[in-house]
N, C-alpha and C positions, 0 to 999 in steps of 0.2 A: 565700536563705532556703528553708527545706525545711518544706514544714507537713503536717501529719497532722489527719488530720478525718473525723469519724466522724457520721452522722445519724442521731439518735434519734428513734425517733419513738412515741410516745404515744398509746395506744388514747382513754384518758379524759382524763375528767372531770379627819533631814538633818535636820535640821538645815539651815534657809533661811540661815543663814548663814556656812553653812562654803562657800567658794567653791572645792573642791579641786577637780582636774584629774579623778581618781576619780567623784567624782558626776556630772560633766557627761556625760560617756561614759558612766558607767551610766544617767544618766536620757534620754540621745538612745537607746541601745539599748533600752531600755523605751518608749520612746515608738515607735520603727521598730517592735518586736513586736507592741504594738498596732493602731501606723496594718496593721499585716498583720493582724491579727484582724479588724477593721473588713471590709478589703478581703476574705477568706474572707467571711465573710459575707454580706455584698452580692453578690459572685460567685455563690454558691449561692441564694440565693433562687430563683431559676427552678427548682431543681431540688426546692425544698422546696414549691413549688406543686405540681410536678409527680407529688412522692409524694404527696401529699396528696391531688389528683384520682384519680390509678391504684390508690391501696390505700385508698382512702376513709380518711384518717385523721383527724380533729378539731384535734390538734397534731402540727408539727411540728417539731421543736428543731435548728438547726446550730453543734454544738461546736466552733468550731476551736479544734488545738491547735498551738501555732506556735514553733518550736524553730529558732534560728539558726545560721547555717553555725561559729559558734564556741560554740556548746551557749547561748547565751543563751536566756532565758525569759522571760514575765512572771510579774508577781508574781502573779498567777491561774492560774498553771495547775496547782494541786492542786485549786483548787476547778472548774475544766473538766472534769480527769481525772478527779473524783468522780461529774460530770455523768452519766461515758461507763457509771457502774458496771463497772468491768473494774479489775485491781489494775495497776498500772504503776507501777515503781520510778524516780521523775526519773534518774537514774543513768546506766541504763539506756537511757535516749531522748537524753541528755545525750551518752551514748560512741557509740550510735550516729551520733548528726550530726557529730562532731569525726570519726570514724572515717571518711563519707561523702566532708568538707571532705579529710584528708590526702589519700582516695585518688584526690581529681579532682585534685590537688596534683602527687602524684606523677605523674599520667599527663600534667598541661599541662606541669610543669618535666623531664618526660621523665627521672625518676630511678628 
């Protein structure tokens, strides 16, 4: 998994019964994007103490945005990517991790 994450930080103030093969995988990989947002998070905490003490801040926000070695996403990340106020086309963050995934591909299966 390859995640991007950016700290903001703030001066102020299914259908349950379709049993297809499809959903299961989409909802284990939505669930892995997650349990990795959870984990960003928790990981940086020290670090968001940390700006918080050295630049005196009041808030401060840790966005992660977590993008899988085969472009997978959660269903949140337009509302993260809003978070960051920056324009980012999913597209775009999507071809770069598939592009990332082939080129370690190619250099492990030596082609």
């Amino acid at each position: 998994m390859r995640s991007y994450f950016k700290i903001r930080n703030t001066l102020n103030n299914s259908n349950s019964n379709n049993n297809n093969n499809n959903n299961d995988i989409n909802n284990d990989i939505n669930t892995n994007n997650r349990r990795k947002e959870v984990e960003k998070i928790e990981k940086y905490q020290e670090l968001e103490r940390e700006i918080k003490r050295l630049w005196k801040q009041r808030k401060v926000q840790i966005v992660p945005v977590v993008v899988g070695a085969l472009g997978s996403v959660t269903k949140r990340l337009r509302e993260l990517v809003k978070k960051l106020e920056i324009t980012l086309q999913t597209r775009f963050l999507l071809k770069t991790a598939l592009l990332g995934t082939a080129r370690i591909l190619r250099k492990v299966l030596d082609i």
